[in-house]
Each structure stands twice: as C-alpha cells, then as structure tokens.
N, C-alpha and C positions, 0 to 999 in steps of 0.2 A: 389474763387467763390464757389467751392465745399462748403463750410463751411454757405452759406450765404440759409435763410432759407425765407421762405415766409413773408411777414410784418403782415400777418393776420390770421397766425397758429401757434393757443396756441401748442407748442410740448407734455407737459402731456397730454391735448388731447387729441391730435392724438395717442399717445401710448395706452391711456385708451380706445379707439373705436378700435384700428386694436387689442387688446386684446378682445374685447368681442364685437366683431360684430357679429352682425347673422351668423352663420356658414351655409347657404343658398346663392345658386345664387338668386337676385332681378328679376324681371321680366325685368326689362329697359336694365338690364348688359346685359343677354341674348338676348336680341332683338339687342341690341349695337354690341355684340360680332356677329352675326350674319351677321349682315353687313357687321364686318369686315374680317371676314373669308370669304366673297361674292369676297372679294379686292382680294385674293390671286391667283385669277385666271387671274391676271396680271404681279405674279412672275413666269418666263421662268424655274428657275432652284429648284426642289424640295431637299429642307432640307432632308440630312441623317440623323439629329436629329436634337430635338428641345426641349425647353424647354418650358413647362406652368408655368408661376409666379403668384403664390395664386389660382388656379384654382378655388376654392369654391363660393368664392365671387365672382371671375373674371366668372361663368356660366360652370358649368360640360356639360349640354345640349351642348353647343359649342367646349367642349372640342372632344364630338365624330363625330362635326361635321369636325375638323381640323383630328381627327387622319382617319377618314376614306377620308379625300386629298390625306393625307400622310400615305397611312397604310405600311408601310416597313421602317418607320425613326421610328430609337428610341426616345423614349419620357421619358425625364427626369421632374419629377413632381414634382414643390419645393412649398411647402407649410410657409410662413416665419411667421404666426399665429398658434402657436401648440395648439389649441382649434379645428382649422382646419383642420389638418392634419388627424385625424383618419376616418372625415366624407370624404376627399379626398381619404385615401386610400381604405374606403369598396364602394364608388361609383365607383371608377376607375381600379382599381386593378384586375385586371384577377386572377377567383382562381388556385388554385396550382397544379388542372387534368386538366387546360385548356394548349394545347398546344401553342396558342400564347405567354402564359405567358415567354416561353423560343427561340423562337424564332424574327425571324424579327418585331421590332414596339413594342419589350416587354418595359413594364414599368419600368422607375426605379424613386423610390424618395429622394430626398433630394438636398442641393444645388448643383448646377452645377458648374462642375470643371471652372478655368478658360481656355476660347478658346474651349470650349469641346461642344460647339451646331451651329449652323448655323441659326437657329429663336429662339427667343425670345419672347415669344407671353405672354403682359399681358393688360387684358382688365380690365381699369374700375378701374388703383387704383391709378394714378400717382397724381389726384388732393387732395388725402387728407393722402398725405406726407409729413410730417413736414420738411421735408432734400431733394426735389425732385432730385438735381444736386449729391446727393450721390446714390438714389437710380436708376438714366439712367448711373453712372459709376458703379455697379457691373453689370449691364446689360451689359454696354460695355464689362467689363472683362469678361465674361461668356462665350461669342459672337469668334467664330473662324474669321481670316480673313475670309472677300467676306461675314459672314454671315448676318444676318438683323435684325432688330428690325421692332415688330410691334405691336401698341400699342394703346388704346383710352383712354380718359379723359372727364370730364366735362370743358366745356369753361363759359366765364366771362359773357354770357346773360342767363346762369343757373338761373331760378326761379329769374327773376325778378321782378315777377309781385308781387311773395309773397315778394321782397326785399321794394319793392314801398309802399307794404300792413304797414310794420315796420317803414319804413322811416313816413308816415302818422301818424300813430300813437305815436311819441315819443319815439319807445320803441328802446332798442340795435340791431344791425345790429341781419336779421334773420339766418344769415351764414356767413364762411368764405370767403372771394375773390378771385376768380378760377382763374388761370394763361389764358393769352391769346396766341393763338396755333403760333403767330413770335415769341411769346420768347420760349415759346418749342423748338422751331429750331434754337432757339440761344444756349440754354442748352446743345442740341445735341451736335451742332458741337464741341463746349466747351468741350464737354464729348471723343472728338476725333471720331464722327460719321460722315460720308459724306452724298452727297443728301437729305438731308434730304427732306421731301415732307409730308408736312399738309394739313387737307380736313378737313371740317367742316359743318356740318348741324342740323339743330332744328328740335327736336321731339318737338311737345306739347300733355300733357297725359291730361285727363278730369278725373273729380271724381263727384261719386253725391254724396256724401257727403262731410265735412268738416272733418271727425273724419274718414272718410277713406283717405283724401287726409295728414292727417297729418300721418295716420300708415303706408302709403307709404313713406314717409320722412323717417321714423325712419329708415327703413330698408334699404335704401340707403344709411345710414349717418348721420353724425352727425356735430352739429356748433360745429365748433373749432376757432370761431371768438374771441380774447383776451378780447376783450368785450362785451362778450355776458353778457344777463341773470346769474348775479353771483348767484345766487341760486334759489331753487324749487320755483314757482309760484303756488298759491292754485288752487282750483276749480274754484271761482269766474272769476282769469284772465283765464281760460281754455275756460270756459263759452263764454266769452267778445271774445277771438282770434275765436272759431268756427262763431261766430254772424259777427264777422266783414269777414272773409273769406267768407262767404255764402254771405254779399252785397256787396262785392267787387271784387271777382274772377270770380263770376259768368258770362260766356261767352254766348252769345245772336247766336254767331257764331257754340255753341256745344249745342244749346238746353236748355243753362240757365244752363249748368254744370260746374263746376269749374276747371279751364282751369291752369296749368303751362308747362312754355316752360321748356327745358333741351338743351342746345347747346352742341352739340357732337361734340370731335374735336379726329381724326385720326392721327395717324403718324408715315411714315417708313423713314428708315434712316440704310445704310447699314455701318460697318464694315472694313473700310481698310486697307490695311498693312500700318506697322506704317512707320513714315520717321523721318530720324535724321538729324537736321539740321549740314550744316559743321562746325564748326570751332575748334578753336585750342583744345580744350577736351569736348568729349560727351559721354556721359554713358548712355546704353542702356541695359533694362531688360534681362537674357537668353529668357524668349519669346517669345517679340519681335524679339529678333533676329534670331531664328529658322524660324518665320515667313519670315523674311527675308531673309532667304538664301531660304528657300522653294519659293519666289518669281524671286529668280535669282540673286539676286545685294541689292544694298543701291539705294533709289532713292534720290535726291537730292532738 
C-alpha cells in the first residue's frame, strides 16, 4: 500500500510545485492552521518537543501560535523544500544574543530523528502529495511512542463549484481529486497510527474579481490532474475563463461575489507501542524494542 499513489496525481507535478511554491504562508493555511492549533486545547498532556513539517507554507503566523502553548518543548523545524528553508530559518530562528536560542523551547532544524518528537504538526500539505501513505510513515517514524500526529488537508468538495464551471465547459478536469478524510483514517491506521479521529468543515472565500479569485489559486496550489491542460492556453482562453467565472460563480448570497467553498479536513491519531504478533519467528526493529521494554513487556 505504501507504494500506491493517488489515481489523479501526476508525481512530476507535484515535485515541480513542492520545488517552487510560493515560499509564503497562504492566507487560508493560516486561518486553517489556526483552528487547528484552537483543537489542542483538548490534548491533556503537553509535548516536550515537537516537530513543524514545512512550516512556511504550512503558516509561520501559527507556528508562534503553537510555540507559545508550548513554550518550554523543543521544536525541531524540518523544512523538506530547500527553497524554503532559509525564509523558515530568518522567520523563526532566534538570533544568536537572544537567550531563548539556548535554553528551553530553542530551535533546531532539520529532519527529525526517528521517535525523537511527541507532535508532529503539519498543516496544509498532505493533499498534494504524490506518495501520501509514504509521507504519514516518516511521520509515524519521527513520532516517540504515546506521541501524536496533527494534521489538516483539503477534502473532495474543495472548489467544486469551479470543478462544475470545467465540467460545463468541455474543458480537462480544473484540478486534481482530494482524498476523502475515511480513507485518511484508513492510511493512518495502515501507517501503525491508533485512534485516529477526522473533523471536517467548509470555509467558503468570496472574490470580486475573477483575476484575483484565480491569483489566490495559484498560491495555494496547483493542478496536478494527469489530464489537465497539456500546455499554455493564450490570452483569448484567459479572457473566455475570467467571463465565464464572473457569470457563473457569482453568489446572490455574498452580494454577487464570487463564491468557492474549500472543505477542510482535520486529523489526530496518536503513536502506540508497537506489538509483535506471536508465532513461531518474528523480528523486530532495536527500536521497537527499547520501546518495549520501556513499556514493561511484549503485549500480545
């Protein structure tokens, strides 16, 4: 299953976007992230560290909204875009006379050992991952026993309305097709996650324009649909797509603004000691098994 990849995500795509995305948090991520930093006030027990996965893109705004939950867990800050990384480190980065830098909650970057965090916090990238079941297993691996994953994505009623706009018109699908938040939690458990627990709800954003509702697209993303638009479209079709979005998006409900929904989908899932099943030979990693004696026994 690890190996098996989305039906609707070209992978050069996606390489060629997580290479040259905007090195900017989106405004929707940060609103996103927001929310879900609001959830953690439902975790009992605070991380002695944790990791941010892509923070840039995933919302720096958010990122000091979690370190000051947690200001005495160290924070391991993995950047997996190196285009990204230097704008991560002079936003986040304590300078070198501040004394936090060396004390409790100091920063460190780069990938996280494995078992070496207790949260995993990445907002905002799972759905336009070409490998998703590869990348919720280095999360797994990252993750100490008992620690958590927490995480949001786009779900499958993302910009429908602009899908409907495409479908009308003849043209290739407007984007690729976003996972729905059961199989998330099938992946999880898959990935050796427990509990896992999905929450889901719709923003809808308004634009008055059509040529600002599309420069917010770009910034959030890009089609990685195997059939999309195989090459540049001129002016002309440019023209035709703003005309047709302005009679067609246009919501009576925002004042005649042009209205798309984004379904947001949440999701924790914590971390267990592993178990070996009985029988006559089983092989288990030295980590595992440290974990396991650090639990008391083999559970069955």
């Amino acid at each position: 299953m690890s190996s098996e990849r989305p039906p609707t995500i070209d992978p050069v795509a996606a390489a060629r976007w997580h290479a040259a995305a905007p090195a900017a948090s989106p405004w929707l991520h940060e609103e996103v992230a927001r929310r879900m930093e609001d959830r953690l006030q439902w975790i009992r027990q605070a991380p002695a560290s944790w990791c941010h996965w892509d923070p840039v893109r995933g919302g720096l705004q958010a990122h000091a909204l979690v370190s000051a939950r947690y200001p005495t867990a160290r924070c391991q800050l993995y950047e997996t875009s190196a285009h990204c990384e230097p704008v991560a480190r002079q936003a986040l980065a304590k300078p070198w006379w501040n004394p936090a830098r060396w004390g409790a909650g100091a920063l460190q970057m780069g990938p996280p050992a494995d078992a070496s965090v207790q949260m995993l916090w990445s907002n905002m990238a799972l759905h336009m991952a070409a490998d998703p079941q590869d990348l919720i297993g280095r999360w797994h691996r990252a993750l100490a026993v008992d620690g958590y994953l927490m995480f949001s994505c786009l779900g499958p009623d993302t910009l429908r309305e602009l899908h409907g706009v495409y479908a009308a018109m003849g043209w290739p699908p407007a984007g690729h097709a976003f996972t729905d938040m059961h199989d998330w939690g099938d992946m999880l458990v898959h990935a050796g996650f427990a509990e896992p627990v999905m929450d889901m709800e719709r923003i809808t954003l308004t634009f008055a324009t059509p040529e600002r509702l599309v420069q917010e697209l770009r910034e959030l993303g890009a089609n990685l649909h195997p059939d999309r638009f195989p090459s540049l479209r001129g002016r002309r079709w440019r023209d035709k797509l703003y005309q047709v979005l302005s009679e067609r998006l246009a919501d009576p409900g925002h004042e005649g603004q042009l209205a798309l929904t984004f379904e947001i989908i949440y999701g924790h899932a914590f971390k267990p000691a592993p178990r070996v099943r009985v029988s006559s030979s089983s092989a288990v990693s030295l980590q595992d098994m440290r974990a396991m004696l650090r639990k008391g026994g083999t559970e069955n």
